[in-house]
MARMAR-576143 format. One record per residue: chain; residue in one letter; residue number from 1; x, y, z of N, C-alpha, C, O in turn. Coordinates in Angstrom, 1 decimal. Each point is the difference from the previous one (the first is absolute). Layout:
# MARMAR-576143
+-------+-----+-----+--------+--------+--------+--------+--------+--------+--------+--------+--------+--------+--------+--------+
: chain : res :   n :    n_X :    n_Y :    n_Z :   ca_X :   ca_Y :   ca_Z :    c_X :    c_Y :    c_Z :    o_X :    o_Y :    o_Z :
+-------+-----+-----+--------+--------+--------+--------+--------+--------+--------+--------+--------+--------+--------+--------+
:     A :   a : NUM :      X :      Y :      Z :      X :      Y :      Z :      X :      Y :      Z :      X :      Y :      Z :
...
+-------+-----+-----+--------+--------+--------+--------+--------+--------+--------+--------+--------+--------+--------+--------+
END
This chain:
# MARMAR-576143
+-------+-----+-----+--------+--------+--------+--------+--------+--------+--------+--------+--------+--------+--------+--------+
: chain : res :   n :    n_X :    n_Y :    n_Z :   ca_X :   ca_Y :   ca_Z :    c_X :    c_Y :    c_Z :    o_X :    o_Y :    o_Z :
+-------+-----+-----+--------+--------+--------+--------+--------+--------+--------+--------+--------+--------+--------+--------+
:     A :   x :   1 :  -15.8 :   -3.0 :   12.7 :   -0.3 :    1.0 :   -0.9 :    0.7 :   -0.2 :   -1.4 :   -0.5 :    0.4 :   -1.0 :
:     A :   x :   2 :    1.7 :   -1.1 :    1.0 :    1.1 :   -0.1 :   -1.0 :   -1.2 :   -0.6 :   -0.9 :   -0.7 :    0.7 :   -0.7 :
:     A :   x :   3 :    0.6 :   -2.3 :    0.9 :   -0.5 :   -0.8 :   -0.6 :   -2.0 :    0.8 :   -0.8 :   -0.8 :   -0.3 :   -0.9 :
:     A :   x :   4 :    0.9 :    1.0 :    1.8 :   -1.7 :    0.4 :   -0.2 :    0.0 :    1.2 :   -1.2 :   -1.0 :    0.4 :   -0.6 :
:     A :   x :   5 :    2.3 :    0.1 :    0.3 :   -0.3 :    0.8 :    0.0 :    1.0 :    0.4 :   -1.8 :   -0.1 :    0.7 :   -1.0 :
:     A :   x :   6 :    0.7 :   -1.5 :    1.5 :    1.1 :    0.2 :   -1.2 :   -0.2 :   -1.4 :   -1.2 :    0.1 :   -1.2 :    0.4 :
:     A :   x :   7 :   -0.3 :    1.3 :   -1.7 :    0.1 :   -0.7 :   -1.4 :    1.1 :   -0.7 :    0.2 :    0.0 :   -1.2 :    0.3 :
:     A :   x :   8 :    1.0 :    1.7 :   -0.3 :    1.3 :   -1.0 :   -0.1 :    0.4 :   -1.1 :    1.1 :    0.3 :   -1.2 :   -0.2 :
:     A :   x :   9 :   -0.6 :    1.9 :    1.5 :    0.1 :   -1.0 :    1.1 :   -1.0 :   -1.4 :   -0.5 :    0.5 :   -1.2 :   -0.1 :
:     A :   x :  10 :   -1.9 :    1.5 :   -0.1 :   -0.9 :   -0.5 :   -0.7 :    0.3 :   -1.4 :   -0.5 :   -0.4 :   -1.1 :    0.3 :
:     A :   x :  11 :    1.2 :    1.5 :   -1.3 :    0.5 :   -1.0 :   -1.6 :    1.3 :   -1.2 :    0.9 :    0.2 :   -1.2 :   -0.2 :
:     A :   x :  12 :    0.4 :    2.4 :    1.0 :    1.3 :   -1.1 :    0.8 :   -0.7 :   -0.7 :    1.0 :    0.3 :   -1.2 :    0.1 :
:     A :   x :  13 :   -1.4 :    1.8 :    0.8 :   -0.5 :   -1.3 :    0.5 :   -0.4 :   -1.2 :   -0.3 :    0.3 :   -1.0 :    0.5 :
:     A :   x :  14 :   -1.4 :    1.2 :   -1.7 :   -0.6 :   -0.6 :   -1.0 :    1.3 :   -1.0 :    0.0 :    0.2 :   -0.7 :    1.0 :
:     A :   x :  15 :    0.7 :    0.8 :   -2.3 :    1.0 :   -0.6 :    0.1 :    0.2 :   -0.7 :    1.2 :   -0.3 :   -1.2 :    0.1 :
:     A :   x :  16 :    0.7 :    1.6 :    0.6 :    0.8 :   -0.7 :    1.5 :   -1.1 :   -1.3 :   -0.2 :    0.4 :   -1.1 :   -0.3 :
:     A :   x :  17 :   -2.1 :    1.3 :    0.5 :   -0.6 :   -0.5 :    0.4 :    0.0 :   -1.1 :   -1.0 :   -0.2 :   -1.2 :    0.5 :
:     A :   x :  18 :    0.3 :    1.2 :   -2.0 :    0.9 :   -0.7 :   -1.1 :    0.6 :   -0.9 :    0.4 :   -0.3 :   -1.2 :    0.2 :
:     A :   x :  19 :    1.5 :    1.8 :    0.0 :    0.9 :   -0.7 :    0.3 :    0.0 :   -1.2 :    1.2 :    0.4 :   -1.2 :   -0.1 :
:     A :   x :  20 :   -1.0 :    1.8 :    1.1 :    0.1 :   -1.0 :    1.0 :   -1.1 :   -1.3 :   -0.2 :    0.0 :   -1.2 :    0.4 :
:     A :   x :  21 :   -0.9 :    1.7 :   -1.1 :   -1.5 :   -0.9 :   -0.5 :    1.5 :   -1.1 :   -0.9 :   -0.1 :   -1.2 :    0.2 :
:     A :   x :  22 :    1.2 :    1.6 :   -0.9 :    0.8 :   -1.1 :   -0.9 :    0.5 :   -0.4 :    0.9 :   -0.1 :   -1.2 :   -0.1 :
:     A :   x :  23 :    0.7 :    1.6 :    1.2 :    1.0 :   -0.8 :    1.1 :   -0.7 :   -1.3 :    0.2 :    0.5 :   -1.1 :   -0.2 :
:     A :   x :  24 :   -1.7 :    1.4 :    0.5 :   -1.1 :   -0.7 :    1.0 :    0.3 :   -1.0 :   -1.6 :    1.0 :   -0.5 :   -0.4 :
:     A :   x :  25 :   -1.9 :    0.6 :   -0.1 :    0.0 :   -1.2 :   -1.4 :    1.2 :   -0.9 :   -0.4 :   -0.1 :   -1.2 :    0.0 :
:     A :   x :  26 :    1.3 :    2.0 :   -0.3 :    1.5 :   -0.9 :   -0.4 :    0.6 :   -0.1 :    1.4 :    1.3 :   -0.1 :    0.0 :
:     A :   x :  27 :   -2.0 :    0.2 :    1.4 :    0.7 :   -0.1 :    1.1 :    1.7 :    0.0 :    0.1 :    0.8 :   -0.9 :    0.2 :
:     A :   x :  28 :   -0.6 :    2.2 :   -0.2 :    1.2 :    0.4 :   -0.1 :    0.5 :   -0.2 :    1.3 :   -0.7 :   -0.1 :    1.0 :
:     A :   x :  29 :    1.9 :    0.1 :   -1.0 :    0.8 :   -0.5 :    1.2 :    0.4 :    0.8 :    1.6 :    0.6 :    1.0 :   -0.2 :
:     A :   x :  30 :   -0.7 :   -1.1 :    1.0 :    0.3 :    1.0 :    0.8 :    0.7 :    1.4 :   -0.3 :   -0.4 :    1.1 :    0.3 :
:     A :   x :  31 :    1.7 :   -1.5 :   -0.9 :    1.3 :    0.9 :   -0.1 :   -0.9 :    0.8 :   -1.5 :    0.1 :    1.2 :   -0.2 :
:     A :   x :  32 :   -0.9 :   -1.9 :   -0.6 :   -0.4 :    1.1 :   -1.1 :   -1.0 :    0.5 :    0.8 :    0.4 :    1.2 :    0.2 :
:     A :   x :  33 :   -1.7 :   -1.4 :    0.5 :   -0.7 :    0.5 :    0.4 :    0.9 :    1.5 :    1.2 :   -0.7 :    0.8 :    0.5 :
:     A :   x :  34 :    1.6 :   -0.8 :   -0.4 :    0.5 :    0.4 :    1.0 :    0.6 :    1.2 :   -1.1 :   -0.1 :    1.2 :    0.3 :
:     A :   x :  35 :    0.8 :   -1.5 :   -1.4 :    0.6 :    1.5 :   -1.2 :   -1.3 :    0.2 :   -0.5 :   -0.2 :    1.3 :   -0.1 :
:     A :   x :  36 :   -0.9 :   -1.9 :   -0.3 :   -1.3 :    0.3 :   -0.2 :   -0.5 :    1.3 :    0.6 :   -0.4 :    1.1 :   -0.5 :
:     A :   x :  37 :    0.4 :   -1.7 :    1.7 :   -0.3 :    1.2 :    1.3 :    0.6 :    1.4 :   -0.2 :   -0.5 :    1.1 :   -0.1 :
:     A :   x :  38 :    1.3 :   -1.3 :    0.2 :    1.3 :    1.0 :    0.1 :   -0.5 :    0.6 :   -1.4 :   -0.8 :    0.9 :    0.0 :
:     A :   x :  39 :    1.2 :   -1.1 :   -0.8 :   -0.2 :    0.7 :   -1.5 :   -1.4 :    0.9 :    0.4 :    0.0 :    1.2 :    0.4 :
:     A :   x :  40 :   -0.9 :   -1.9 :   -0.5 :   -1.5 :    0.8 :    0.3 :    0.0 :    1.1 :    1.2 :   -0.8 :    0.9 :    0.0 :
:     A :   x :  41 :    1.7 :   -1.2 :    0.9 :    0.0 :    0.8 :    1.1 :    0.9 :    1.7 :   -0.8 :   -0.5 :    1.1 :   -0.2 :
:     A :   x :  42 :    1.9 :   -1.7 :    0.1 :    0.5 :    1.0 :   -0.8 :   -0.5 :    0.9 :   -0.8 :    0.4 :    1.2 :    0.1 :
:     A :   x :  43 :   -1.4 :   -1.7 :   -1.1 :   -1.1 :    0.3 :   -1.2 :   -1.3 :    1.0 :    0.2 :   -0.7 :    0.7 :   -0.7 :
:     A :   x :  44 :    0.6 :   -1.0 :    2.3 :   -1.3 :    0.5 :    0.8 :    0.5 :    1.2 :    0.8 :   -0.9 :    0.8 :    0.2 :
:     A :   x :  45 :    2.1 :   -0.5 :    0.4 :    0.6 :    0.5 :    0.6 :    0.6 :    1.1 :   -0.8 :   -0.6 :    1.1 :    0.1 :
:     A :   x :  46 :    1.6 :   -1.2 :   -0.8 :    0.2 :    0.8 :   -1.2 :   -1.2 :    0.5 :   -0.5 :    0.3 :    1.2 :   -0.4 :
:     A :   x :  47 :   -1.7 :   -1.5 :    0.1 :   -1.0 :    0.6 :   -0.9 :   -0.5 :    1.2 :    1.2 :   -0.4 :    1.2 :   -0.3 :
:     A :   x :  48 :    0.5 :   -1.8 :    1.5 :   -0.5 :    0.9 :    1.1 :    1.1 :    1.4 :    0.4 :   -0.4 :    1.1 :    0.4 :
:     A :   x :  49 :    1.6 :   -1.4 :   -0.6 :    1.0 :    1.2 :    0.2 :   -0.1 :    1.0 :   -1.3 :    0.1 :    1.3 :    0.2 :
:     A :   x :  50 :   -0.3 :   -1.9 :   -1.3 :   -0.5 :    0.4 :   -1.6 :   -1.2 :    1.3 :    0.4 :   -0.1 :    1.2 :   -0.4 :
:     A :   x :  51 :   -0.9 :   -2.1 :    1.4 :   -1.1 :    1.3 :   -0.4 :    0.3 :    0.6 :    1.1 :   -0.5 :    1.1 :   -0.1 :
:     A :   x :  52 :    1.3 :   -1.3 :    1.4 :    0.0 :    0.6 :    0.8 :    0.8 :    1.7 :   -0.5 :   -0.4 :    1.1 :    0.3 :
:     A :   x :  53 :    1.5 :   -1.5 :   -0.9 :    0.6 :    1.2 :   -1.0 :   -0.7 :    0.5 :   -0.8 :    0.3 :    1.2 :   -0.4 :
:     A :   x :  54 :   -1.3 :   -1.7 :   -0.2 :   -0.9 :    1.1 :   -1.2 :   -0.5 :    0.7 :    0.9 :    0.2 :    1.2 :   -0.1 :
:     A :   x :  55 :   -1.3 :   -1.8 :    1.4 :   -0.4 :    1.0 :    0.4 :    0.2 :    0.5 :    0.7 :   -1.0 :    0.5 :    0.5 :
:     A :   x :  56 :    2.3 :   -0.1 :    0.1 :    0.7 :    0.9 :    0.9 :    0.4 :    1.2 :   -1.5 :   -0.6 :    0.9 :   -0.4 :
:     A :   x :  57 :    1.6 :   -1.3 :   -0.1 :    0.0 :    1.0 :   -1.3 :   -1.2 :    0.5 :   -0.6 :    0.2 :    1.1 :   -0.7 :
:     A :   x :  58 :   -1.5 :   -1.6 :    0.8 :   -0.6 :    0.9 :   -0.8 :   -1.0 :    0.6 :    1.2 :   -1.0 :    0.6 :   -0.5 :
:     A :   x :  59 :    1.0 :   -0.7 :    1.6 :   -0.3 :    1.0 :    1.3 :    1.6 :    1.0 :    0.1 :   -0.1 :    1.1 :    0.6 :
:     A :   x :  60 :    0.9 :   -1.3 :   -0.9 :    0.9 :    1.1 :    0.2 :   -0.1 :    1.0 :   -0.9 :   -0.2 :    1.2 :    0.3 :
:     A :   x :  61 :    0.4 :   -1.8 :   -2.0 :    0.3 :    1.0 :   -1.0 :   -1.2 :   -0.9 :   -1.1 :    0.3 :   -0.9 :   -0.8 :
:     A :   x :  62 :   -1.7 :    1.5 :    1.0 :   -1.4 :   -0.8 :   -0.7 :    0.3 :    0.4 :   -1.2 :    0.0 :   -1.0 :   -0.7 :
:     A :   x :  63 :    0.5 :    2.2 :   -0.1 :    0.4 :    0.3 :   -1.7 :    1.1 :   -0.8 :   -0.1 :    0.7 :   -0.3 :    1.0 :
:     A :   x :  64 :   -0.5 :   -0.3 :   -2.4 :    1.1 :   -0.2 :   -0.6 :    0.9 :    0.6 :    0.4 :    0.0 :    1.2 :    0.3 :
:     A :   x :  65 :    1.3 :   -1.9 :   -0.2 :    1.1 :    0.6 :    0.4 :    0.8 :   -1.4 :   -0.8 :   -0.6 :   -1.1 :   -0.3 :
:     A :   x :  66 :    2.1 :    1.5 :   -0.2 :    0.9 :   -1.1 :   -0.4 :    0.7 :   -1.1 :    1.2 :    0.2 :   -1.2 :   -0.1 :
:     A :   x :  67 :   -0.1 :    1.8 :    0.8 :    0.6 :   -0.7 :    1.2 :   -1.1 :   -0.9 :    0.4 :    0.1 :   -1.3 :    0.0 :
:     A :   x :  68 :   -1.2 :    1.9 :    0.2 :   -0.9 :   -0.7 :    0.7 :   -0.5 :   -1.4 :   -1.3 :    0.1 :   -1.2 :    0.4 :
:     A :   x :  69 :   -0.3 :    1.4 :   -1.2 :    0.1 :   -0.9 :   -1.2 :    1.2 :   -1.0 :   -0.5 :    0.0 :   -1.1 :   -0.6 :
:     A :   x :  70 :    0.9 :    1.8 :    1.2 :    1.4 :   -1.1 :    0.7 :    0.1 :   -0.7 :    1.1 :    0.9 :   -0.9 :   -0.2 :
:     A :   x :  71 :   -1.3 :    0.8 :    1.2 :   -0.3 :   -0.4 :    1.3 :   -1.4 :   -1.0 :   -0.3 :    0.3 :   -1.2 :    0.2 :
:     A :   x :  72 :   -1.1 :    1.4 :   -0.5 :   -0.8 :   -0.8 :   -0.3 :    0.4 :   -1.3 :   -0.9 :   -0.3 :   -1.2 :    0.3 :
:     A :   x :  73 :    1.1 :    1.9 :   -1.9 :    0.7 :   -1.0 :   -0.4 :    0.6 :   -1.3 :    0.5 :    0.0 :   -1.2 :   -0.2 :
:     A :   x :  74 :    0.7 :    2.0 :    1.0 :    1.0 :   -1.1 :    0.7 :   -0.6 :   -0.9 :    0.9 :    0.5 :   -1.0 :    0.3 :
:     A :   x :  75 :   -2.0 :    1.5 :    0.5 :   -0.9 :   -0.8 :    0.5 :   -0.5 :   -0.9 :   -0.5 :   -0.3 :   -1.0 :    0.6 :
:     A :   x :  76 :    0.2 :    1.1 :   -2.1 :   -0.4 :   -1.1 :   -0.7 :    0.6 :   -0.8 :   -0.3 :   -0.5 :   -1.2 :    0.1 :
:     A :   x :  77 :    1.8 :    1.5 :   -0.5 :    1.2 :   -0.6 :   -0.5 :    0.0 :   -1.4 :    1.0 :   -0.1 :   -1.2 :   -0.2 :
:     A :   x :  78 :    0.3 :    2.0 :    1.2 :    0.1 :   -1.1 :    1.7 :   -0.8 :   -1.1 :   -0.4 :    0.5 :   -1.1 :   -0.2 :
:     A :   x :  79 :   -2.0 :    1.3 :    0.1 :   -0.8 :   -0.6 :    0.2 :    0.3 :   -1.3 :   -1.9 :   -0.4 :   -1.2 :   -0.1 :
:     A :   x :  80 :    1.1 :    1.7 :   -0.8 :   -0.1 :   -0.8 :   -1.0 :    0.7 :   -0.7 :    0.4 :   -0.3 :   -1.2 :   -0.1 :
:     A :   x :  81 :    1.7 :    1.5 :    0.6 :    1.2 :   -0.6 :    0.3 :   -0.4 :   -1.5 :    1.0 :    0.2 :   -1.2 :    0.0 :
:     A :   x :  82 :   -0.9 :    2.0 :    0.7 :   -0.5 :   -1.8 :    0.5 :   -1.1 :   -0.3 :   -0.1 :   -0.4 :   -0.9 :    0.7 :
:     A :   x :  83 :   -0.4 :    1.3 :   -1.7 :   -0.9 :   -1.1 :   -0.7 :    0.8 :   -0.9 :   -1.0 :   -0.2 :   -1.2 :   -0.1 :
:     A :   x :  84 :    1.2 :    1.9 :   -0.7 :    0.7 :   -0.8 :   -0.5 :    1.0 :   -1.3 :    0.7 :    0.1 :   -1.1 :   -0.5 :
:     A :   x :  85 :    0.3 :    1.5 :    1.5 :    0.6 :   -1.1 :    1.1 :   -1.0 :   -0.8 :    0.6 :    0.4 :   -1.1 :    0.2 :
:     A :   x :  86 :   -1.9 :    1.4 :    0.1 :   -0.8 :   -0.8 :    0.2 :   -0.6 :   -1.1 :   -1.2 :   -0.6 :   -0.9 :    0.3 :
:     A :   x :  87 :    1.0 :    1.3 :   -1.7 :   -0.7 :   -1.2 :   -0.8 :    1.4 :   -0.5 :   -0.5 :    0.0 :   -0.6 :   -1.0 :
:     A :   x :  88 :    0.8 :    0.8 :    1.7 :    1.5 :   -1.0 :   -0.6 :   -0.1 :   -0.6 :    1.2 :    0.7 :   -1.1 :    0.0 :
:     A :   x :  89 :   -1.3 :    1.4 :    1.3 :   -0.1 :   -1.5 :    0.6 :   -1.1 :   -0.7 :   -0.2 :    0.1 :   -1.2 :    0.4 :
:     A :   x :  90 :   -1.2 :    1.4 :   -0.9 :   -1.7 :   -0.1 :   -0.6 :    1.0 :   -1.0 :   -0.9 :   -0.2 :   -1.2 :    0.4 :
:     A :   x :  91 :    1.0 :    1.3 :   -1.5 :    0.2 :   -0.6 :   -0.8 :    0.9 :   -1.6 :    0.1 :   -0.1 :   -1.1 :   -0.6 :
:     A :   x :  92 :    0.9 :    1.8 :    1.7 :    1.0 :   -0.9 :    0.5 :   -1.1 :   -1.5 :    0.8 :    0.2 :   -1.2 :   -0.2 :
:     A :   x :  93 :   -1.0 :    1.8 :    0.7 :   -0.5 :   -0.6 :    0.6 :   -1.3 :   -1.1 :   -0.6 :   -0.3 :   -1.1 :    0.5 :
:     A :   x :  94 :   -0.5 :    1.8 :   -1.9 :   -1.0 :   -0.8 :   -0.5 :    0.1 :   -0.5 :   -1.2 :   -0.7 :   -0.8 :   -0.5 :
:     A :   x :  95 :    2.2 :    1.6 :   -0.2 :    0.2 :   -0.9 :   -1.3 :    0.2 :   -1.7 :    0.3 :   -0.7 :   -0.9 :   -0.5 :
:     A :   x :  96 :    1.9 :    0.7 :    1.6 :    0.2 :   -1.1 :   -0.4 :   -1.7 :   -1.1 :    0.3 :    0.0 :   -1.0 :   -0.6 :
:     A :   x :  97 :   -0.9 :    1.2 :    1.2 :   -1.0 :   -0.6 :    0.2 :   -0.8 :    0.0 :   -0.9 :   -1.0 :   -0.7 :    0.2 :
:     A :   x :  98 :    1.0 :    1.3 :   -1.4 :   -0.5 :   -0.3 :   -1.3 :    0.3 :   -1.0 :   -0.8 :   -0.6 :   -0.1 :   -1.1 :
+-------+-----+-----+--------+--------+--------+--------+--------+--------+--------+--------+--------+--------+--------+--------+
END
């Protein structure tokens, strides 16, 4: 349902599917294929706990509320925090192969 249904999951799969289409090409190494994994997992995981909190908060309290616009924040936040840990290993991993 995640994947079917949700834009953002969408874009990180996409990605993922990216990414691993580069593994396959600069045949990255076990141990990178292996933080590869992990990052995207993290990435996918987090995006899923993300909407799992929007839409429990907005079945609890559907009007604007501040809190609820805080809680959500922080859902995101989550989710930036390791996309950003995900392309610092993205990076770690395909600069030097340039």
């Amino acid at each position: 349902m995640l994947l079917k249904n949700e834009a953002s999951i969408q874009v990180q799969a996409a990605i993922a599917v990216i990414m691993t289409v580069a593994g396959f090409y600069f045949q990255i190494s076990p141990a990178e294929w292996i933080f590869q994994t992990l990052a995207i997992g993290l990435v996918m995981s987090i995006e899923g706990l993300n909407t799992a909190a929007e839409e429990i908060a907005n079945f609890v309290h559907p009007d604007f509320h501040n809190k609820i616009g805080y809680i959500k924040d922080v859902a995101a936040g989550a989710v930036f925090f390791a996309a950003i840990a995900a392309v610092v290993v993205g990076c770690i991993i395909y600069i030097p192969k340039f």
